[in-house]
Each structure stands twice: as C-alpha cells, then as structure tokens.
C-alpha positions, 0 to 999 in steps of 0.5 A, spaced: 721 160 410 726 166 413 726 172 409 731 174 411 736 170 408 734 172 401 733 179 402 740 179 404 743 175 399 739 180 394 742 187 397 749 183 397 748 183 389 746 189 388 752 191 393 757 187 389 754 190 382 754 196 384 762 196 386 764 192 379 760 198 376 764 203 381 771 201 379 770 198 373 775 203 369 780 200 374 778 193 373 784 191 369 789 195 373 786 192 381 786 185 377 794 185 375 795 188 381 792 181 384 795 177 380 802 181 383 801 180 389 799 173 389 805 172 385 810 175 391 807 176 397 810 170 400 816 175 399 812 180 401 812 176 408 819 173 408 821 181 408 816 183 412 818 177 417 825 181 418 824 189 417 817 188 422 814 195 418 808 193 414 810 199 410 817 200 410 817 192 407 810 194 401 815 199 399 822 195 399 818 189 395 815 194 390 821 197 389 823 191 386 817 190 382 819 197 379 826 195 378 825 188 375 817 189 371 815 196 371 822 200 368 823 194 362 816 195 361 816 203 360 822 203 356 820 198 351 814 202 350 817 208 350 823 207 346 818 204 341 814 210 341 821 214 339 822 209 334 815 210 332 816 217 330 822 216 327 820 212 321 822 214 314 816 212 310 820 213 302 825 207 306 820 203 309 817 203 302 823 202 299 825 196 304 817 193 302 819 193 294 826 190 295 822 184 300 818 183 295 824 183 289 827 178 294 821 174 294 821 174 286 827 172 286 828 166 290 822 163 287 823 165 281 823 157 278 817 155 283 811 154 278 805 158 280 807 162 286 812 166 282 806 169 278 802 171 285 809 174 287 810 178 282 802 181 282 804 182 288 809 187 287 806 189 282 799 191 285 803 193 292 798 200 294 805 204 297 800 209 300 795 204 303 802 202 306 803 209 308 796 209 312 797 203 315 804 205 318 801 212 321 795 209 324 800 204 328 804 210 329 799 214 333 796 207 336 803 206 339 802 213 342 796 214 344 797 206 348 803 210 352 799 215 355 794 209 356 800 205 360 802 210 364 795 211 366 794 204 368 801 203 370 800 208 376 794 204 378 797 198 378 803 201 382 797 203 387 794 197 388 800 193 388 803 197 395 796 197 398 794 189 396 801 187 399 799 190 406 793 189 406 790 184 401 791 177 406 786 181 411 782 183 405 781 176 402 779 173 409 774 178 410 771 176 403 770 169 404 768 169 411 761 172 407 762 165 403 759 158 406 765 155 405 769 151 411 777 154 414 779 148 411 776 148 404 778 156 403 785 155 405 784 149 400 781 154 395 786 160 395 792 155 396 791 151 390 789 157 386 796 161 388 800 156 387 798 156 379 799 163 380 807 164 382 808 157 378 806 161 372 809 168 375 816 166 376 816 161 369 815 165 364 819 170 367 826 166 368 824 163 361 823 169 358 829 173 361 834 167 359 831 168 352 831 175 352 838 175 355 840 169 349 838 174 344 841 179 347 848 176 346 846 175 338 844 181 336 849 185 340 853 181 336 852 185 329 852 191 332 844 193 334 840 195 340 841 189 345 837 192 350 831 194 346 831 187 341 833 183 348 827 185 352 823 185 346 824 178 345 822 176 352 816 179 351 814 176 346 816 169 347 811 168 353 806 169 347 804 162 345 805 159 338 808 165 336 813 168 341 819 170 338 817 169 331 814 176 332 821 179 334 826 174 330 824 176 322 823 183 322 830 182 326 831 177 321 828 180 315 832 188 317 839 183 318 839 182 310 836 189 308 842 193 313 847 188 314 848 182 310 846 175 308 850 172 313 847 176 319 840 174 317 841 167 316 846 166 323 840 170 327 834 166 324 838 159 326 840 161 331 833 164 334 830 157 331 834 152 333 837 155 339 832 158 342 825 156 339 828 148 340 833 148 345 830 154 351 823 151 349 823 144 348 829 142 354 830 149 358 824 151 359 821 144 363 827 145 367 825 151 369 818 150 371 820 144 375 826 148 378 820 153 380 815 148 384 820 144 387 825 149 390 821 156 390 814 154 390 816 147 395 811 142 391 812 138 385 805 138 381 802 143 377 797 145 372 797 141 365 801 144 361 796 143 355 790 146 360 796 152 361 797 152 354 789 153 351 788 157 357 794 162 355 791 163 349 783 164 351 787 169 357 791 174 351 784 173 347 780 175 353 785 180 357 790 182 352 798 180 354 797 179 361 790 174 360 797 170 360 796 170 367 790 171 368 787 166 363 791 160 368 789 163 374 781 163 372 782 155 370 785 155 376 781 157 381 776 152 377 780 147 378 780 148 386 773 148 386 771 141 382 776 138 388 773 142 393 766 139 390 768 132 389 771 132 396 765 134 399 762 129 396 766 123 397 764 125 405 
C-alpha cells in the first residue's frame, strides 16, 4: 500500500487546520461574505459581461450592496446607539409603573391573575430595571464599534470573493474526488438555495418594513428607523415583527393615544403578520424561482424554517442564511450519494 497517499491527506489537514486557525477571528466576516457573493455573482457576472473590467464591475456591485444592505444596516445600529444614550430612566421607570397599572386595570375582574399583577407592581426592583437598561445600553455601544469592524471586513471580502471566488472555488474542489458533473451539481444545487433565500426574505422584508412604514409615519414617528427596524426583525421566525410592533404598540398608548396603539397592533397583526406572511410572502418566493433564479422548486419551507432557527441559535441573525445554506449543501450531497449509487 502507497504511503503517500495518506501522508499527503495528513499534511492537507493539518494545513487546513492550521489555516481555520490562521483566520479564525474573521471566520464570520469571510463566511457572510460568501454567502453575498453566492447571492449575487450572477450579478456580478451580467455586469462584468457588459463593463469587461473585473474591478470596475466588483466595485459597481459592491456599491449596490453598500447602498441596499450595508448603509440601512450602519444606521439602524447607529441611530439605536443615539437612541440608546438618550434614555431618561426617571421616565422609563415611569412608563414600566403605568404599563403595570394598566395591566391591573384590564384585569381587574380575572380571578387569580389580578393578584400576580399587583405583586407585581408592588415587588417592581426599579433599580434592578435601572442596571438592566445601562447594561443593554453599553452592550449596544460596545456592539457598534464590533459592527464596524466586521463590516469592514465583510466589505474586503465581498469585492475580492466577487473577482475571484469562481477561480477559488474551482481550485478547491479539484483537491476533491468528485466528477465536473457532481461538483457543478454541488455548487448548483447549494447556490440555488442560497439567492432563493437571499432575494426572499429581502424583497419581503422590505415590503414589510415599507407597510410599517406608512403606518407609523401616519402618527407622527420616525418611519425610516421603525420601518427598517421592522424589516429586520420580520426575518426572524416565529417572532418577527412582534419584536418592533408592541413596544411600538405599547409607546403608542403611553404617548399618543389609545387609538393609535390599537390601530398599529391590528394592523401589524392582520395586515402584516396575516396577510404579507401568509399570501404575499409565497408569491414572492415563487416569483423568485421562477423569474430571477429561472427554476421552480425549492427547499422545503418546514426544513428552511427549523434550519433558520438553529442557524440564529448557532450564528447569530445571519445564520438566517447560513443555517438553510449548510442543510443545503447537505441536501446536494445525499443526492449526489444516491445517484452514485443508483448507477
């Protein structure tokens, strides 16, 4: 039996280990980068077709992605820092006692939960409240220097994947015993997934931002802010905009009116979390496949779903993405198996 071989395969692992540990303080930013690029180098390529300067066209593109993710991104952080520093906690300490009264009050006549809720106001640690809002205060500051950091990188990454990442790619798995066919198979099947996902839950994020938007420009608040916020949010299953729409509900009814806060809580609930999630949200998935991405099938939406959450539970908001991508790729892999095996 050949040595080689084997001593080979080792070296190549202690390389690879070696280079995971090399990078490993920019893993997350070279992986969303990937993600991006995957997303949009077909783009990339239409625009690249046309300009002919491989530069001039990454450059060209990530100024759209700067425009489109990065800029609405680095204001939501930055304007929620300002926010953040700007808390009067005599007044949030005043809204929590009112929220709490309210509480009484609409359960005053429900046997047993109106004694919770006045032990509740009663025992309220106001300055327990107090601590916890300073530490989320400086969490969010600390987290902005973070994102610009990462940000940075990601930017890096992203212009230099688009020019070169198709080169890369091929070169990597040439070092894999796979056939041309099965790997175009592989990165076919998993970049799919990847731009279906991409262009989804951003096209129904942003109608979902623009609707709330229009609702809380309505009463007077900051619509930009609250509308991209909202956006965010709503890619975030199970939860989603629940996270925006009741403290904005709940804000409503403090500052403005009783009105206002029940017209805002419907209409994020029926219109929104109903209508846009239920009806508009398939459309724009099957839109996607079939007029951006030119085929009609796509993961299971339960497996995107379960894969969404592990991905937030694993990654953070952008295991979003990642977490369908890795189900993806295994996916591709247990075909490629099965065809391999059917021959």
């Amino acid at each position: 039996m050949r040595r080689e071989p084997l001593v080979l395969a080792a070296m190549l692992g202690v390389a690879v280990y070696a280079t995971f540990v090399l990078f490993q303080g920019y893993l997350g930013s070279l992986i969303i980068a990937m993600v991006l690029t995957t997303a949009t180098h077909s783009f990339y390529a239409k625009v690249d077709k046309k300009i002919k300067r491989p530069v001039v066209s990454a450059v060209a593109v990530l100024l759209m992605m700067m425009v489109v993710l990065f800029v609405p991104l680095g204001y939501l952080v930055f304007k929620s820092v300002a926010l953040a520093s700007q808390i009067d906690l005599g007044l949030v300490q005043a809204r929590v006692v009112e929220v709490a009264k309210l509480g009484e009050e609409l359960l005053e006549k429900t046997p047993g939960i109106q004694e919770r809720v006045i032990g509740f106001y009663t025992n309220l640690d106001l300055a327990s409240i107090s601590r916890t809002i300073f530490g989320y205060v400086g969490l969010i500051t600390a987290k902005s220097a973070t994102f610009v950091k990462d940000t940075l990188f990601i930017i890096l990454f992203y212009f230099f994947l688009l020019i070169y990442g198709k080169e890369m790619v091929r070169f990597v798995f040439k070092t894999v015993p796979l056939s041309q066919a099965n790997t175009d198979t592989l990165i076919k099947e998993t970049s799919i997934t990847v731009r279906s996902l991409f262009y989804s839950l951003f096209i129904t994020a942003f109608l979902q931002g623009a609707l709330f938007g229009v609702i809380v420009f309505f009463y007077g608040l900051d619509a930009l802010y609250l509308g991209l916020l909202y956006g965010i949010a709503s890619m975030i299953p199970v939860v989603g905009g629940m996270l925006v729409w009741i403290p904005v509900g709940v804000y409503a009814y403090l500052s403005l009116s009783t009105t206002a806060a029940v017209v805002i809580a419907l209409y994020s609930a029926l219109v929104l979390g109903t209508l846009v999630d239920n009806f508009a949200r398939p459309v724009v998935v099957s839109w996607v496949n079939k007029h951006l991405l030119g085929q009609t099938r796509g993961m299971n939406e339960v497996l995107v779903f379960f894969a969404m959450i592990a991905g937030i539970g694993m990654f953070g908001f952008f295991g979003i993405i990642l977490g369908p991508t890795i189900v993806a790729m295994l996916l591709s892999l247990m075909r490629l198996v099965q065809l391999y095996q059917a021959e």
